[in-house]
N, C-alpha and C positions, 0 to 999 in steps of 0.2 A: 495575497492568498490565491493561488493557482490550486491547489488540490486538497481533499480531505480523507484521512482513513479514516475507516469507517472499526471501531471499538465495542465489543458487546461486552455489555455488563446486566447483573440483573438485580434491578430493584423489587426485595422480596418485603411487602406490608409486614411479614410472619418474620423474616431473617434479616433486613434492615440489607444493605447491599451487599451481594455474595460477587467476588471475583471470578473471573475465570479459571482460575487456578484450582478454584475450589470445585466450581459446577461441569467444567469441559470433561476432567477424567470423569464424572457420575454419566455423562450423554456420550462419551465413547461405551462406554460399558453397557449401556442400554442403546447402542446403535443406533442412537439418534444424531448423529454431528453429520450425513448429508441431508435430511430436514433440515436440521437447524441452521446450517451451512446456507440452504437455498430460503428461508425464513430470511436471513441477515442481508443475504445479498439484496432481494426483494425491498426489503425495509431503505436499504440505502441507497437505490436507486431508486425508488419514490420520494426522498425527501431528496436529493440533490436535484429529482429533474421539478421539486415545486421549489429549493433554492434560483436554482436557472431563471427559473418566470418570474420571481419576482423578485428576483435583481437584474433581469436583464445579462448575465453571466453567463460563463462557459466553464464553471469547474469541474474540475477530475473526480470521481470517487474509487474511492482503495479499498478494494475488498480482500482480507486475506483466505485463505481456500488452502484445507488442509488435504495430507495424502491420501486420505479413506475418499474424499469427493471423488475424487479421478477414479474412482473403480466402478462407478454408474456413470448411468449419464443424467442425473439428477441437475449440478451444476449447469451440463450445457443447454440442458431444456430449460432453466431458470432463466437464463442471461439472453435466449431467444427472446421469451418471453415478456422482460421485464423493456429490453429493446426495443419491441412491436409497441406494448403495452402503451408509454411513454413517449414513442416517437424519440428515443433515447440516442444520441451521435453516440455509436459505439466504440470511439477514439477518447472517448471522457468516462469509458469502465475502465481501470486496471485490475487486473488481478491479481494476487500475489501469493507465490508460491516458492517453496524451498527449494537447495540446494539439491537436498535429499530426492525429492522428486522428479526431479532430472535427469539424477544418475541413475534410478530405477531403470530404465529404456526398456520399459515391457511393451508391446504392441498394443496395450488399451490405452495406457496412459499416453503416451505418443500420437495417438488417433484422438482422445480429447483434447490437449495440447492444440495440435492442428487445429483442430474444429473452431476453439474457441480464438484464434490466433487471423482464421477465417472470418470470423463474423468480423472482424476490424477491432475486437477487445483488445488491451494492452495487455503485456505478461511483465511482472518486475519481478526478479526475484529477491526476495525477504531476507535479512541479517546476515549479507552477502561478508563473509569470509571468517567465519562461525565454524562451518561443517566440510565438506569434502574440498571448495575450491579447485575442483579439476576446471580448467579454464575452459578446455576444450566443448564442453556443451555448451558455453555461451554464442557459439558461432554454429551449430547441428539445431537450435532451438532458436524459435521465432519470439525470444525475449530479446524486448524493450528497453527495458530499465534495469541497474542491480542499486539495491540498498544499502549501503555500507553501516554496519552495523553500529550500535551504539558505543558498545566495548571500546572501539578504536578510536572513537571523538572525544570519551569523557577527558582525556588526560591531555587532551591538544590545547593550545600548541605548548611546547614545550618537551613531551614524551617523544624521543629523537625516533624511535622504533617505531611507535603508530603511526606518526608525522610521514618516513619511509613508505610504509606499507599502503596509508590511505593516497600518499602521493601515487603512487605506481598503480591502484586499484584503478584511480579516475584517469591516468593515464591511458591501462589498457582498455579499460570502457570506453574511451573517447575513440580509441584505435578502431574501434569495433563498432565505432557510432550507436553506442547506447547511450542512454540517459543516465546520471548517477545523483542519488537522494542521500544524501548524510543523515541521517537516523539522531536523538539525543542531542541535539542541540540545543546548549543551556544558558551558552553565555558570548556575551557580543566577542571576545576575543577567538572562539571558535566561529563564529559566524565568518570572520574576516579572515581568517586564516584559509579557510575553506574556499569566501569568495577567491581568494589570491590564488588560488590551483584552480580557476574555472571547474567549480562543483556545481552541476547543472541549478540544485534545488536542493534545501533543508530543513529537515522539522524537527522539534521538538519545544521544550517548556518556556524556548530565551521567545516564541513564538506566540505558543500557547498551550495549557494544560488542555488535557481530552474532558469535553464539557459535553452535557445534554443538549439536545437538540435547540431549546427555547433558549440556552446560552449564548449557543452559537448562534443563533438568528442576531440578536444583539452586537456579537462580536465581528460577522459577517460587514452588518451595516456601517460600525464602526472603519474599519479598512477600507472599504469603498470611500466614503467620506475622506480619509485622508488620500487615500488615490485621487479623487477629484481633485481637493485642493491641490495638492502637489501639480498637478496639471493644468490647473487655470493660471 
């Protein structure tokens, strides 16, 4: 385990646990998703930098960052922030942002971008080949990493067209010297198929399901322990 996103969900005493699906459109509509936006990010870079100490580790945290953040500067004052706070290597934030946001090229958004791209934060962009796919901002834009979406793994290997499409995505990523994450990974015959096209990194269920905090302290300790012995 190299990196963790970071998932908000909310457990309601009153509503038992409410998805995002459910609660995000109510805190667009009441303009609260850059609060809650800079709450989340806070929250995960407090428990990764007390993972760090007391495993002794250097994991990633993945934070996703929607289009409405970029029009303050809420986010960026957060990620100073939580950096100073922590003493946080800001090589182990990722941020993650859409296609969509990319192509916007307004002059605020492009000035947060930089900023945040400044402070040494990582940029990946999110369900890479979903939405626009204009290739061209991947090289005008100080992103990282692209995510190859889940859509294109579930049917691998086997599905001749995904197989094509995610071959050539990690291709030109490599060309461009980015990092590429395979999204949806459920089962060891996509693991291996992926390792075989040099796919930098991959997450999903064949890995681990998204667990609370106290789960993953458990699960954390478990990997480690098998990376040791594997090593001794």
């Amino acid at each position: 385990v190299v990196s963790v996103e970071a998932l908000l969900r909310w457990y309601s005493a009153e509503l038992g646990q409410v998805f995002p699906d459910e609660f995000i459109p109510a805190a667009e509509s009441a303009g609260l998703i850059p609060e809650l936006g800079c709450w989340v990010l806070k929250k995960a870079v407090e428990t990764g930098a007390e993972w760090n100490r007391q495993f002794g580790i250097e994991l990633r945290i993945a934070v996703n960052a929607s289009t409405i953040q970029f029009r303050n500067h809420l986010l960026f004052d957060a990620i100073k922030e939580q950096i100073d706070t922590h003493g946080w290597n800001p090589d182990l934030l990722e941020v993650e942002i859409t296609e969509g946001l990319l192509l916007d090229d307004s002059p605020e958004v492009n000035t947060y971008i930089g900023e945040i791209s400044n402070c040494g934060v990582r940029l990946s962009v999110d369900d890479f080949g979903t939405g626009f796919s204009a290739l061209s901002y991947l090289k005008n834009y100080p992103v990282n990493t692209v995510k190859i979406d889940r859509s294109f793994i579930m049917d691998l290997p086997g599905d001749k067209e995904n197989e094509v499409l995610v071959r050539a995505i990690i291709a030109m990523a490599h060309g461009l010297r980015l990092e590429v994450i395979a999204e949806g990974v459920e089962t060891a015959e996509q693991w291996e198929f992926l390792r075989s096209l040099d796919c930098d990194f991959v997450q999903g269920y064949y890995f681990g399901k998204p667990m609370p905090k106290k789960e993953f302290d458990d699960f954390l300790a478990a990997q480690l322990d098998k990376s040791v012995v594997a090593q001794s």
